[in-house]
C-alpha positions in Angstrom: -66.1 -17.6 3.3 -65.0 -16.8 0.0 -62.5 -14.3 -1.1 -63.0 -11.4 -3.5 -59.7 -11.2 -5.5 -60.1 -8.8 -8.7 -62.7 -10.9 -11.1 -62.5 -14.0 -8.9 -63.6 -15.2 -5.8 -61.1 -17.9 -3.9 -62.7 -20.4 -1.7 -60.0 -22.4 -0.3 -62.2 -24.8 1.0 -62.8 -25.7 -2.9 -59.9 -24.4 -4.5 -56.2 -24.9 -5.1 -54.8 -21.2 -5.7 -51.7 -20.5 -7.6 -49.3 -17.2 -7.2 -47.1 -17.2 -10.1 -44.8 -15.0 -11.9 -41.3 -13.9 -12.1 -39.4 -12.8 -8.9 -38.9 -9.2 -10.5 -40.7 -7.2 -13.3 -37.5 -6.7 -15.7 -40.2 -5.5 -19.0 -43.7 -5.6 -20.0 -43.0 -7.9 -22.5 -41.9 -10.5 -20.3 -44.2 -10.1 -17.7 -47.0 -10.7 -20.7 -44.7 -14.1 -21.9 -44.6 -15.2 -18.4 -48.6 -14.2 -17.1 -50.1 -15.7 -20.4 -48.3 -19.2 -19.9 -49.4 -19.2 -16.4 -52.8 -18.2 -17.3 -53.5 -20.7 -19.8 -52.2 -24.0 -17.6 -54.2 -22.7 -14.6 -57.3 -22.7 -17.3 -56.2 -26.0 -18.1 -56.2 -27.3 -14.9 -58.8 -25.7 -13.7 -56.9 -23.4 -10.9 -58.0 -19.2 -9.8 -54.6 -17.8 -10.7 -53.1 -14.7 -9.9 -49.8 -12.8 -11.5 -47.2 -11.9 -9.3 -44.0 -9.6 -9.6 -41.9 -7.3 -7.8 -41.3 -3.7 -8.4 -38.8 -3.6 -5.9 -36.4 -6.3 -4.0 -35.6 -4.0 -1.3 -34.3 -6.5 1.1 -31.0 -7.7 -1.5 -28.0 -9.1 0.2 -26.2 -6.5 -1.2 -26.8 -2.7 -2.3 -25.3 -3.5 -5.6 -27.8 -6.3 -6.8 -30.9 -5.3 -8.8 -34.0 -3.9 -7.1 -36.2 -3.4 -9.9 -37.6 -0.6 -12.3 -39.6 1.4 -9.2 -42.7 1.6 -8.6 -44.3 3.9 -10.5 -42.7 1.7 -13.9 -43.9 -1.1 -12.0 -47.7 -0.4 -11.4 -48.1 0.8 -14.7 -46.7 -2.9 -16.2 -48.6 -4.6 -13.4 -51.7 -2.6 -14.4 -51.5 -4.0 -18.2 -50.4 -7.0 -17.3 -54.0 -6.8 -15.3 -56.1 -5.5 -18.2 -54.7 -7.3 -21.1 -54.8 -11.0 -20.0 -57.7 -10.1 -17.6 -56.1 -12.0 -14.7 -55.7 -10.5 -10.9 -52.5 -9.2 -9.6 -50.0 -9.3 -6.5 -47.1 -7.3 -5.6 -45.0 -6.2 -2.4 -45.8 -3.5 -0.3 -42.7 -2.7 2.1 -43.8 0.9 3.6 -46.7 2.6 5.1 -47.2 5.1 2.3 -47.1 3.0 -1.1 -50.1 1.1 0.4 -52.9 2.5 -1.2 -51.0 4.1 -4.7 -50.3 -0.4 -4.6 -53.5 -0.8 -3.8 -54.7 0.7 -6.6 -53.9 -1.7 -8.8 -53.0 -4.8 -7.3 -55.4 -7.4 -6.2 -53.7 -8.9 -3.2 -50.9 -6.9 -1.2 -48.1 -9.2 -0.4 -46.1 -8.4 2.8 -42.3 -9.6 2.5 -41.4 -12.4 4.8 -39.1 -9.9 6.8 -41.6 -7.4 7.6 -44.6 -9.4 8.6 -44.3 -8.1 12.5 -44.1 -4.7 11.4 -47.6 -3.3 12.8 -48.1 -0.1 10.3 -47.3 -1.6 7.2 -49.5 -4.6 8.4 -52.6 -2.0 9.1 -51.7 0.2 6.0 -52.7 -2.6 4.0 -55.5 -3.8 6.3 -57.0 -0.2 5.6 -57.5 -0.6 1.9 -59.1 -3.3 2.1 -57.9 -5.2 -0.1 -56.6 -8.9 0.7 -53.5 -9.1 2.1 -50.9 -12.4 2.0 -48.5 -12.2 4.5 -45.5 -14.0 4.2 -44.2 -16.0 7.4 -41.1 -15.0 8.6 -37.8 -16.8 8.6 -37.2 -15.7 12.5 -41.3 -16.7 13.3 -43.1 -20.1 15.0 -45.9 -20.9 12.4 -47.9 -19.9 15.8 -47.0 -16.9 16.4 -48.5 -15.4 12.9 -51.7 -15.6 14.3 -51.2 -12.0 15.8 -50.5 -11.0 12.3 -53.9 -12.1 11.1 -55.6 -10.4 14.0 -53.5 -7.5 13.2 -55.2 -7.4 9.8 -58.5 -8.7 11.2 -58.7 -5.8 13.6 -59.0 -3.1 10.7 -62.1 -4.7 9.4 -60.2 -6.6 6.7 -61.1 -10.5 6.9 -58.9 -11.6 3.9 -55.8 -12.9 4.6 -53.7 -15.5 3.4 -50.3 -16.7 4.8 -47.5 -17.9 3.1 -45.1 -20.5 4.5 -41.4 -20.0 2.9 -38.8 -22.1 4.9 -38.0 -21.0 8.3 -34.7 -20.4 9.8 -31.2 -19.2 8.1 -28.4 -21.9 9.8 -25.8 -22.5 7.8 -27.1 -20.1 4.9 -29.9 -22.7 4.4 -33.6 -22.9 5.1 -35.7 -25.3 6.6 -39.4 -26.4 5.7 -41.1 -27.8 8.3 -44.9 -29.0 6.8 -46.4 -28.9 10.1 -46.7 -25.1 9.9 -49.5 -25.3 7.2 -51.7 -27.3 9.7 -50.5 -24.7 12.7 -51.5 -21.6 10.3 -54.5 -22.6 9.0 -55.8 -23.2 12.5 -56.5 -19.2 12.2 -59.0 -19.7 9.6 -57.3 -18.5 7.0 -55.7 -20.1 3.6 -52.0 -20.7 3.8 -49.9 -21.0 0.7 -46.8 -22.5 0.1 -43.7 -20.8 -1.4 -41.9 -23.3 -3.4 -39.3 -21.5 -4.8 -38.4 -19.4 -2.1 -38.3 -22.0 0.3 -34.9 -23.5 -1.9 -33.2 -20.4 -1.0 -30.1 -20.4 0.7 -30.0 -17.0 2.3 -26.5 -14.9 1.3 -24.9 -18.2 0.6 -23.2 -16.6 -2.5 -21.9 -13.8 -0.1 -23.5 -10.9 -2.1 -26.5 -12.7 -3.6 -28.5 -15.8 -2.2 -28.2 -19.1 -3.5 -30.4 -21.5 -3.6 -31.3 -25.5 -4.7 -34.0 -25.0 -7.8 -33.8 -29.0 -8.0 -35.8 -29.2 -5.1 -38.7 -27.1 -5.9 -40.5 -29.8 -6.9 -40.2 -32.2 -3.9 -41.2 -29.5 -1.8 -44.2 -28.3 -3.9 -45.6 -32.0 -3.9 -44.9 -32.4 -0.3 -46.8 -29.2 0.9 -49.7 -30.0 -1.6 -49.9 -33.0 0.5 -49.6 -31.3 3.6 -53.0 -29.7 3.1 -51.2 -26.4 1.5 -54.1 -24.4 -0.1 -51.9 -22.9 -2.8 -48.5 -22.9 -4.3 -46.2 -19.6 -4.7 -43.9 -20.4 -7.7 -41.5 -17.7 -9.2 -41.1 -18.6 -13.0 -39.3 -17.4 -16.0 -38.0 -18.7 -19.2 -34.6 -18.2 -19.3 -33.8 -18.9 -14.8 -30.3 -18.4 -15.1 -30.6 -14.8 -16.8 -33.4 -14.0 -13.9 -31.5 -10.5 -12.4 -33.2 -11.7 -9.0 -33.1 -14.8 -7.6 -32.2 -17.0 -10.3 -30.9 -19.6 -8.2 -34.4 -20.4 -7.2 -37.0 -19.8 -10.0 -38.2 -22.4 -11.5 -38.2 -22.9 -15.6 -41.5 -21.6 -17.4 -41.6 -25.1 -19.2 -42.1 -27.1 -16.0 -44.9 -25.3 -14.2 -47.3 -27.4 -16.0 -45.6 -30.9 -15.5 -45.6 -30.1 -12.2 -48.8 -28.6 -11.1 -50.4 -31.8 -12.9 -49.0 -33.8 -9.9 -49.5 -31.6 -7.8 -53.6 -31.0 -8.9 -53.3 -35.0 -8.5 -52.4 -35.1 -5.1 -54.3 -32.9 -3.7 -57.6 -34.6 -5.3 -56.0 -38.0 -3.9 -55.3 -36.7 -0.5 -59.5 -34.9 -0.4 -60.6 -38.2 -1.0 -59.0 -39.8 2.0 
């Protein structure tokens, strides 16, 4: 079954998807920088794309790191981001009641990896219908997000997509284990691979995560292999000046390089 997201339909039987954009919405003019390079090598290489930032980081290591500029700020950049390079947009939903103002303008509502048992938010999303990606959490068996789905499946709302993002914070590290893209999809639903996230190491800067950005690449390729039916890549031009996770986003410049492999593999692994 295909899924309706803004001006495109996603069949993940077909298609390789790609979420991309930077981890927080810092301007509109960056957000346009950043959505109209993604654009334009998902047009190249022939992938549905869809922008993705954050209006809020509401789960920082600490209260003094940047959240971001709020939502109301937020939905009005996301909603020209939308309209002027005509592409569909995600953001994070992390309570009940900024659902359906979200809603309103994004495409897909993301749920943050450490709310994705929380059974309101889950159906407040369900209930506008629109599709919803869940991200796995760090603390969950690829397994057990099954009763997440249903959770979403039980409003009426068959369009979900899981995200895998590492799992498990020993040591201030995660863990990817490719495995759980086989395990998820087993719920009939696309799962997507977080590439960037999945370098994080979780508070390992004691106020701020960390995180190995040299390794986005290995693990992009590897999960593209696994059978992954997208990639989740945060992006920006200048990584090190990201105020959000700039241990982890990956350079503008080498989304391209690397989606070429990655577009390669998966074709390679189809014909198997």
């Amino acid at each position: 079954m295909k899924m309706p997201v803004g001006p495109i339909e996603f069949d993940h039987h077909s298609q390789f998807l790609l979420i991309a954009g930077p981890c927080v919405i810092e301007n509109l003019d960056l957000c346009l920088q950043i959505g109209t390079h993604c654009r334009d090598v998902a047009g190249r290489l022939g992938l549905p794309y869809v922008f993705k930032a954050s209006f809020d980081k509401a789960n920082r290591s600490s209260g003094a790191n940047y959240r971001g500029v709020g939502m109301d700020v937020g939905l009005d950049v996301l909603a020209k981001v939308k309209s002027q390079l005509g592409v569909p947009v995600t953001t994070d939903v992390h309570e009940l009641h900024q659902a359906s103002q979200v809603a309103a303008v994004a495409d897909i509502l993301q749920i943050p990896a450490f709310l994705c048992r929380q059974t309101d938010l889950l159906m407040a999303a369900a209930e506008t219908g629109k599709p919803v990606n869940i991200k796995k959490g760090q603390f969950m068996a690829p397994w057990e997000m099954g009763n997440a789905v249903r959770k979403i499946q039980s409003a009426g709302n068959p369009n979900v997509i899981l995200t895998e993002r590492g799992t498990f914070f020993g040591y201030n590290r995660l863990v990817n284990d490719m495995t759980g893209i086989a395990h998820m999809q087993a719920f009939q639903v696309p799962v997507v691979f977080d590439a960037t996230h999945s370098t994080q190491m979780p508070g390992g800067q004691g106020t701020a995560s960390g995180g190995q950005r040299e390794f986005v690449g290995l693990l992009a390729k590897a999960a593209t292999a696994a059978g992954a039916n997208g990639l989740f890549l945060e992006v920006h031009p200048e990584p090190d000046q990201s105020p959000s996770d700039a241990a982890t986003i990956m350079h503008l410049d080498k989304l391209e390089p690397l989606l070429e492999v990655c577009v390669a593999i998966r074709r390679a692994c189809l014909d198997v």
